[in-house]
C-alpha positions as CSV (number, residue, x, y, z in Angstrom):
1,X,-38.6,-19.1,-2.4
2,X,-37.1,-18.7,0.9
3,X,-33.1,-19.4,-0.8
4,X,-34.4,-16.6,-3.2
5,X,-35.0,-14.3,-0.2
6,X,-31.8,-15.1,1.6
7,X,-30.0,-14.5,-1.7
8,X,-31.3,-10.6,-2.2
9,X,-31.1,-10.1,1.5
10,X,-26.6,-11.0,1.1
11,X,-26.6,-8.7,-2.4
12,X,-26.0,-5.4,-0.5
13,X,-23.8,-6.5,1.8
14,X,-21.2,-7.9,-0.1
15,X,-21.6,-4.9,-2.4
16,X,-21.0,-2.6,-0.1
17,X,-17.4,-5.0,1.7
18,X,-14.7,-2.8,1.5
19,X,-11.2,-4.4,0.3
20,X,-7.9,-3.1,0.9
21,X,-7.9,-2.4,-2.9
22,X,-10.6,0.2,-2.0
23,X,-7.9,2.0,-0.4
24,X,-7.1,3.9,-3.8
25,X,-10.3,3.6,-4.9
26,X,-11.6,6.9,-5.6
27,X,-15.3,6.0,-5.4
28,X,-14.8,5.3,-1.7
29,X,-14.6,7.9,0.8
30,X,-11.7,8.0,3.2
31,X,-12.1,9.0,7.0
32,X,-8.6,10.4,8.4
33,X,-9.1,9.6,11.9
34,X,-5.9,11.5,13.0
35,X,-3.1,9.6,15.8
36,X,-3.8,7.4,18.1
37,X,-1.4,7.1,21.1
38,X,-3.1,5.0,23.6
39,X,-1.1,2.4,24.2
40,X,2.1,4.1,23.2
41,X,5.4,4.0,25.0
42,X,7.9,6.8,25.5
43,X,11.5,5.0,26.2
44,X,13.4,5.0,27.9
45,X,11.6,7.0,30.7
46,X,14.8,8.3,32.4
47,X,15.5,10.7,29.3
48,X,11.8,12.0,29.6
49,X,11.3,15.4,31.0
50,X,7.9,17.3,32.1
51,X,6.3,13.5,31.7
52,X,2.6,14.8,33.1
53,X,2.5,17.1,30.2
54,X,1.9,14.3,27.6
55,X,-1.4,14.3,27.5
56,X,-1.5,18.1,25.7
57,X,1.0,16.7,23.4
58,X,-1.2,14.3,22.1
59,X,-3.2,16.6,21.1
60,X,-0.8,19.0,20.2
61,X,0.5,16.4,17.3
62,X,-3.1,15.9,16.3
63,X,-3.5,19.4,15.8
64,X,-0.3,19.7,13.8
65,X,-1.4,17.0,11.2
66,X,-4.9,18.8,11.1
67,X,-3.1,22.0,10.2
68,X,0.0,20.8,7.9
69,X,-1.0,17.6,5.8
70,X,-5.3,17.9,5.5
71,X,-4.3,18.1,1.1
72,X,-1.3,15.9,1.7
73,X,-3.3,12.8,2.8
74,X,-5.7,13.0,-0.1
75,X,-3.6,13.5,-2.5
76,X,-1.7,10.6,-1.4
77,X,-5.0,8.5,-1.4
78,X,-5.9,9.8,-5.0
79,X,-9.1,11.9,-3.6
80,X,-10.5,14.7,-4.4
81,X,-11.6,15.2,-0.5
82,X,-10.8,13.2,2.4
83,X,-13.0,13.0,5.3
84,X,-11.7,14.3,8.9
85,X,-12.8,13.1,12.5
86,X,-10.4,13.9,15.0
87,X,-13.3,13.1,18.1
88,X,-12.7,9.4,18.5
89,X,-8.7,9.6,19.1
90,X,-9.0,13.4,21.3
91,X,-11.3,11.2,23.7
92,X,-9.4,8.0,23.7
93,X,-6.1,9.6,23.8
94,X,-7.4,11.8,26.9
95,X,-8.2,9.0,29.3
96,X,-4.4,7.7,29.0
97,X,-2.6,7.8,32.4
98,X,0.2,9.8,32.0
99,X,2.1,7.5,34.8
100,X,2.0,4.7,32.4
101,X,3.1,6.1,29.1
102,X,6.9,5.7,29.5
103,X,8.7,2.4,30.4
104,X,12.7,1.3,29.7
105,X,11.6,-1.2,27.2
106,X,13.0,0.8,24.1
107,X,12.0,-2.1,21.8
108,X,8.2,-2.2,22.5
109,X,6.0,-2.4,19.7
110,X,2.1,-3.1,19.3
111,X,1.0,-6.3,17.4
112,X,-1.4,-6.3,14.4
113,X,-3.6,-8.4,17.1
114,X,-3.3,-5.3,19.6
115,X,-4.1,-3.1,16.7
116,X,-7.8,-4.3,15.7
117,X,-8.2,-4.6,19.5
118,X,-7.5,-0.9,19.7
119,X,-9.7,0.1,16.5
120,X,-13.1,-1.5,18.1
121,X,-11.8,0.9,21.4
122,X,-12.6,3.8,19.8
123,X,-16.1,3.0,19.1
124,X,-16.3,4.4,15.7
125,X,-19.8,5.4,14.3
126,X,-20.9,2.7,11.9
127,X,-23.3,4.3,10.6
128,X,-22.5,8.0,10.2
129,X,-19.3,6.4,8.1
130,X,-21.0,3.0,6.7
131,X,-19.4,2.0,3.5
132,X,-16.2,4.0,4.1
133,X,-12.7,3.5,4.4
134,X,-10.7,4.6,7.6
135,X,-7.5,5.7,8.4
136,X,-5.6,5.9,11.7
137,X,-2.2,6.6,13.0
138,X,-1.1,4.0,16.0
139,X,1.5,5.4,17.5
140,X,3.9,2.6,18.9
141,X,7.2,3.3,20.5
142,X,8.8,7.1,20.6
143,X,12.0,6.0,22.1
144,X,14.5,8.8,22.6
145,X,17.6,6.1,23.4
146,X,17.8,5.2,20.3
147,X,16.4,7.5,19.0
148,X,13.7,6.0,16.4
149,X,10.1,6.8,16.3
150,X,7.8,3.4,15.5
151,X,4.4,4.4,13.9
152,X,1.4,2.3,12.1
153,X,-0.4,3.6,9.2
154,X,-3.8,1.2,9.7
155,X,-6.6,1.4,7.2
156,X,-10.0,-0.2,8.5
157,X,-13.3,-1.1,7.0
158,X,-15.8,0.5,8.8
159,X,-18.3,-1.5,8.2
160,X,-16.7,-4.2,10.4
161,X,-13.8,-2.0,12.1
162,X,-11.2,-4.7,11.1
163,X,-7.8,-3.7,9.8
164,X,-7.7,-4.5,6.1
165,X,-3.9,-3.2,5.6
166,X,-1.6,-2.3,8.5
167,X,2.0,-0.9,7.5
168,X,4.5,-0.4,10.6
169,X,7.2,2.4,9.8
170,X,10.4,3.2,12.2
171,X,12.2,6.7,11.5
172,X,14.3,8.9,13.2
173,X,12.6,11.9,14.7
174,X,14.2,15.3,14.6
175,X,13.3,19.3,14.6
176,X,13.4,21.4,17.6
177,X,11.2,21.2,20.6
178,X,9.0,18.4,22.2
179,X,6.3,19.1,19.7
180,X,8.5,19.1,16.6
181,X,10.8,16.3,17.1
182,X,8.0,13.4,18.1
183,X,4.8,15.6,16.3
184,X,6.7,15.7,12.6
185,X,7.4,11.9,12.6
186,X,3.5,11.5,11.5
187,X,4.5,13.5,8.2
188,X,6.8,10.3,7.1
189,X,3.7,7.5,6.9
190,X,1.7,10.3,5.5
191,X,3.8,11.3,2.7
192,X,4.1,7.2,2.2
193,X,1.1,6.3,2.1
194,X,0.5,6.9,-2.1
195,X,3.8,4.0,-1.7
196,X,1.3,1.6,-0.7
197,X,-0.2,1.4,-3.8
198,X,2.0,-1.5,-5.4
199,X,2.2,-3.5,-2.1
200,X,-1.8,-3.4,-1.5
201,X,-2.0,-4.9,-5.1
């Protein structure tokens, strides 16, 4: 009796494991929980002007995917509607020091290690979002020497917080302005992302 009980209490929990399958599964909901640049690194610091305003341009670029690619990611993720939750990476993302954002190391990059590290950081509701599927962008290494723009595309079981897919991208920024050349580089792993499909499988 008591290996029967044990039995139906371990039913709805591994019902309710996400995969990374469940990426573009359309019965799971998707949280886009927008760009997370806490432990990126602007190189090489030298070519950096007006460094203490980075901080509004975190959430300047935040603001910019909120407003330009909302339709984008869930069409990309085969959804009807994609839940949005921009609160966990405003906070984080505010409590960088400025001071320590830019370094000469123009080849810097964050490990998948550093990665889940970061997710649990955020302190994600697990139960508002239980049984969903989230999505964050880590930003990595924005280094104007080069110049190349590193960026993560990290999906996450809630449930857990643990990565279930991470996919690192590197592109050349471009536009005109602070905001335009660093903030569009998000719109490459975004428009990517329906890509994924054929590796995740």
């Amino acid at each position: 009796m008591k290996k029967l009980i044990i039995l139906f209490l371990f039913i709805p929990v591994l019902a309710s494991a996400q995969t990374k399958k469940d990426i573009f599964n359309p019965d799971v909901t998707v949280v886009f929980f927008g760009a997370d640049y806490t432990k990126a690194q602007l190189t090489k610091a030298d070519e950096f002007s007006n460094k203490s305003d980075i901080l509004r341009f975190f959430v300047d670029a935040n603001n910019l995917i909120e407003k330009n690619w909302r339709h984008v990611v869930e069409k990309q993720l085969e959804r009807e509607a994609v839940e949005w939750d921009f609160s966990y990476v405003t906070k984080a993302n505010a409590l960088v020091d400025w001071q320590k954002v830019y370094s000469d190391n123009i080849d810097y990059t964050i490990s998948d290690e550093e990665i889940g590290v970061m997710i649990k950081d955020l302190n994600i509701d697990q139960i508002k979002y239980k049984n969903r599927i989230g999505v964050i962008l880590v930003e990595e290494n924005l280094c104007k020497t080069k110049p190349l723009a590193t960026i993560a595309a990290v999906f996450i079981n809630i449930n857990d917080l643990n990565p279930l897919f991470i996919k690192h991208y590197s592109l050349k920024p471009g536009g005109y302005g602070f905001l335009s050349y660093w903030g569009l580089t998000n719109a490459y792993p975004i428009t990517k992302m329906s890509k994924l499909k054929k590796e995740i499988q």
